[in-house]
C-alpha positions as CSV (number, residue, x, y, z in Angstrom):
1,X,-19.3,2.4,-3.2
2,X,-18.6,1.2,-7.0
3,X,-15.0,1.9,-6.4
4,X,-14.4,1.1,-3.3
5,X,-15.0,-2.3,-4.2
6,X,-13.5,-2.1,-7.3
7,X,-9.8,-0.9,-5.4
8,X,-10.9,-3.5,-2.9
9,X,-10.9,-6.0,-5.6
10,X,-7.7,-4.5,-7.2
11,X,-6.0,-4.7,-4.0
12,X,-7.0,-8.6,-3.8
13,X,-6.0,-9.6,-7.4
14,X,-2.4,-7.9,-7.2
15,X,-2.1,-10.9,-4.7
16,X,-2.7,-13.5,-7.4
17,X,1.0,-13.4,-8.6
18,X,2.6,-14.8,-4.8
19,X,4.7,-13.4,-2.4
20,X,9.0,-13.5,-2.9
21,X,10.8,-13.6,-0.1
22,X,14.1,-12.6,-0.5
23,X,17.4,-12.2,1.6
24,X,16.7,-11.9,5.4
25,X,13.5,-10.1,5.6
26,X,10.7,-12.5,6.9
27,X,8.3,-10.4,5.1
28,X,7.5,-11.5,1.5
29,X,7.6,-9.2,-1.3
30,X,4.4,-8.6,-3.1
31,X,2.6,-6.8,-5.6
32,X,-0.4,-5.6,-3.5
33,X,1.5,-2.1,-2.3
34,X,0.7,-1.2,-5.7
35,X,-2.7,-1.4,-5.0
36,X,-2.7,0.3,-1.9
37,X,-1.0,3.4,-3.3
38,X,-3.4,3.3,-6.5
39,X,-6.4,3.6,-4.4
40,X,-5.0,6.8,-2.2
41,X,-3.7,8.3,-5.1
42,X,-6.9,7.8,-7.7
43,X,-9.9,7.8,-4.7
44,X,-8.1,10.3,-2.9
45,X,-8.6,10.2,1.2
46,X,-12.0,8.7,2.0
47,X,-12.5,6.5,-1.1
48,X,-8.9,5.4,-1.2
49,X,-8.5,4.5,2.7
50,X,-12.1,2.9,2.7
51,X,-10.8,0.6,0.1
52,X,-8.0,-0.4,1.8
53,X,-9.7,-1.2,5.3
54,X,-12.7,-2.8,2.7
55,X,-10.2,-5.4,1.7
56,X,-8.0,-5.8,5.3
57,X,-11.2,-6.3,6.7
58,X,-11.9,-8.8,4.7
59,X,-9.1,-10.5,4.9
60,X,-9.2,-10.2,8.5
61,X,-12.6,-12.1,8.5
62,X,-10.9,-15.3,7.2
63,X,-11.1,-14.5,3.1
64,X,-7.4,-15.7,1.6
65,X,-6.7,-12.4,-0.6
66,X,-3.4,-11.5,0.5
67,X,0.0,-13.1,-1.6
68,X,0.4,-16.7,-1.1
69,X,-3.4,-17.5,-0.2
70,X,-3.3,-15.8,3.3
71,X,-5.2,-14.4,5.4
72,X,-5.3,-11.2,7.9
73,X,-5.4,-13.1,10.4
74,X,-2.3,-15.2,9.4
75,X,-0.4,-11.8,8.6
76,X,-1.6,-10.1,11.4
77,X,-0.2,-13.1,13.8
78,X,3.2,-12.6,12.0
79,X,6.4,-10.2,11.0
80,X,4.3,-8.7,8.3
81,X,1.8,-7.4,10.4
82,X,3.0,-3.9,10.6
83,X,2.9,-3.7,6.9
84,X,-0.3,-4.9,6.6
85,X,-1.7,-2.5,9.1
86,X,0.5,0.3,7.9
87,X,-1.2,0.1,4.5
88,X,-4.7,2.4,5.9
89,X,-2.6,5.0,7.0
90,X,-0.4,4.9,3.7
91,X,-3.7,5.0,1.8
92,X,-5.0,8.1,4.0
93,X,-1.5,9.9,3.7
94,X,-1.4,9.3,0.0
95,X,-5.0,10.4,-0.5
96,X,-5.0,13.8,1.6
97,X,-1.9,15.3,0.1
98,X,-3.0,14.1,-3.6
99,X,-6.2,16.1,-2.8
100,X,-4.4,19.0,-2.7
101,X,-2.6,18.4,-6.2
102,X,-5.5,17.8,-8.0
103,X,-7.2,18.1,-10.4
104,X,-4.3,19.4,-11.9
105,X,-1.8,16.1,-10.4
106,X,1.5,17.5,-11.4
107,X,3.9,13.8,-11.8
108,X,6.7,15.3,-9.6
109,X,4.8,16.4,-6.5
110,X,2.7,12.8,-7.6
111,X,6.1,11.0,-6.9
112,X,7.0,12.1,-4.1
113,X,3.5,12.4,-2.3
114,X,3.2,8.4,-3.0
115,X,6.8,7.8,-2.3
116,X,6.5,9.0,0.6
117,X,3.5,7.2,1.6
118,X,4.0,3.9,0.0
119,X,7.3,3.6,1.3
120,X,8.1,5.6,4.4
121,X,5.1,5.5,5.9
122,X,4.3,1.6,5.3
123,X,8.1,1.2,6.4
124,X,7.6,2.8,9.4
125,X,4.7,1.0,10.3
126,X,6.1,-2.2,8.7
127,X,9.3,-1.7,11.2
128,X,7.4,-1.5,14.3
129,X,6.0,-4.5,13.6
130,X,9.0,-6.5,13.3
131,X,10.0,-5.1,16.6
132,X,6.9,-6.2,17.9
133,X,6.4,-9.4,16.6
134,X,10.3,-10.6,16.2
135,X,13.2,-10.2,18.1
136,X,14.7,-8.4,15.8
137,X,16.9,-5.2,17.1
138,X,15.7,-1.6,15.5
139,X,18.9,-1.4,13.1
140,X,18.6,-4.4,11.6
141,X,14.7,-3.7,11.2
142,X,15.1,-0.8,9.6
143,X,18.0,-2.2,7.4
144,X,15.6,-5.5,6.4
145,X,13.5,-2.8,4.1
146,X,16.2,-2.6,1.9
147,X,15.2,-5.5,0.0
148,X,12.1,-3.6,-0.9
149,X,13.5,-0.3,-1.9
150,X,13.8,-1.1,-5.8
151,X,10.6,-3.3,-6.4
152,X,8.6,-0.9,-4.3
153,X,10.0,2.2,-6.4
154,X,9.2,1.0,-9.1
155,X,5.6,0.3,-7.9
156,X,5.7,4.2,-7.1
157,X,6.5,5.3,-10.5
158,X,3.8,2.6,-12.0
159,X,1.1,4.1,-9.5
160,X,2.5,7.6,-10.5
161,X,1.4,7.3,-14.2
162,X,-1.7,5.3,-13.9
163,X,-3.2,7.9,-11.6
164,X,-1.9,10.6,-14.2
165,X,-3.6,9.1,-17.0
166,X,-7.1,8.5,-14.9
167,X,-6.9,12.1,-13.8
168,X,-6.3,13.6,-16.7
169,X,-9.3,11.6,-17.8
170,X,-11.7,12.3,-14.9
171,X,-10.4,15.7,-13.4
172,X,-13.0,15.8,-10.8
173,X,-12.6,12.5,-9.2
174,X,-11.2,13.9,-5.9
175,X,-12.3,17.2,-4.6
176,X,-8.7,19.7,-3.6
């Protein structure tokens, strides 16, 4: 429970530096992704995804933790809902295939397992959510997560190490 809330908490204070918005994308840019893929990648499946539905929830129930001083309910009303929503299942994806890395957690495989979910999968979900909730075409969807590709890279590689370093530390903090 101890580190649930403590990713929870993680989650929340990655919001503390705002939300960019840059070129045509109505969805901000923020540091909270980082969070997300920290807690699949250190708490693995269970631990990891129960942190990140801790803190939706709670922003869901009117708490302002997301960048900018929003809520869930705010996010979820707008463009960036999909990417909000998209960031359980990111958690999850990231936390199952990491399970089966460790204890051992080899940076390659690392890279590409939270690549893959902190990008792709949070784009995907991120993308049907502007379809939903703009008028946006699916090209020009897609093409609007472009903005994101270098910042949220580098959040990859950040998450990458950090989650090296703790299992190294703790080699038996997710079960393969």
């Amino acid at each position: 429970m101890a580190q649930i809330a403590v990713f929870a908490a993680l989650i929340a204070a990655l919001g503390l530096p705002g939300a960019v918005t840059v070129g045509f994308s109505p969805v901000p840019i923020t540091v909270q992704t980082l969070g997300v893929v920290l807690a699949g990648a250190v708490l693995g499946p269970r631990k990891g995804t129960a942190a990140v539905a801790v803190f939706i929830a709670l922003t869901v129930i009117g708490l302002p933790l997301l960048s900018g001083g929003r809520t869930g309910l705010t996010a979820l009303a707008g463009p960036s809902a999909g990417y909000l929503v998209g960031w359980i299942p990111a958690a999850l994806f990231i936390g199952v295939l990491t399970a089966r890395i460790a204890p051992r957690y080899a940076v390659l495989p690392a890279l590409l397992i939270n690549a893959t979910g902190g990008m792709v999968v949070i784009y995907f979900f991120g993308t049907l959510g502007l379809l939903l909730r703009t008028d946006m075409a699916l090209w020009p969807a897609i093409a609007s997560n472009g903005v994101f590709l270098a910042g949220d890279a580098l959040k990859v590689v950040v998450a990458t190490m950090v989650a090296k370093g703790v299992h190294r530390a703790y080699p038996g903090l997710i079960r393969g």
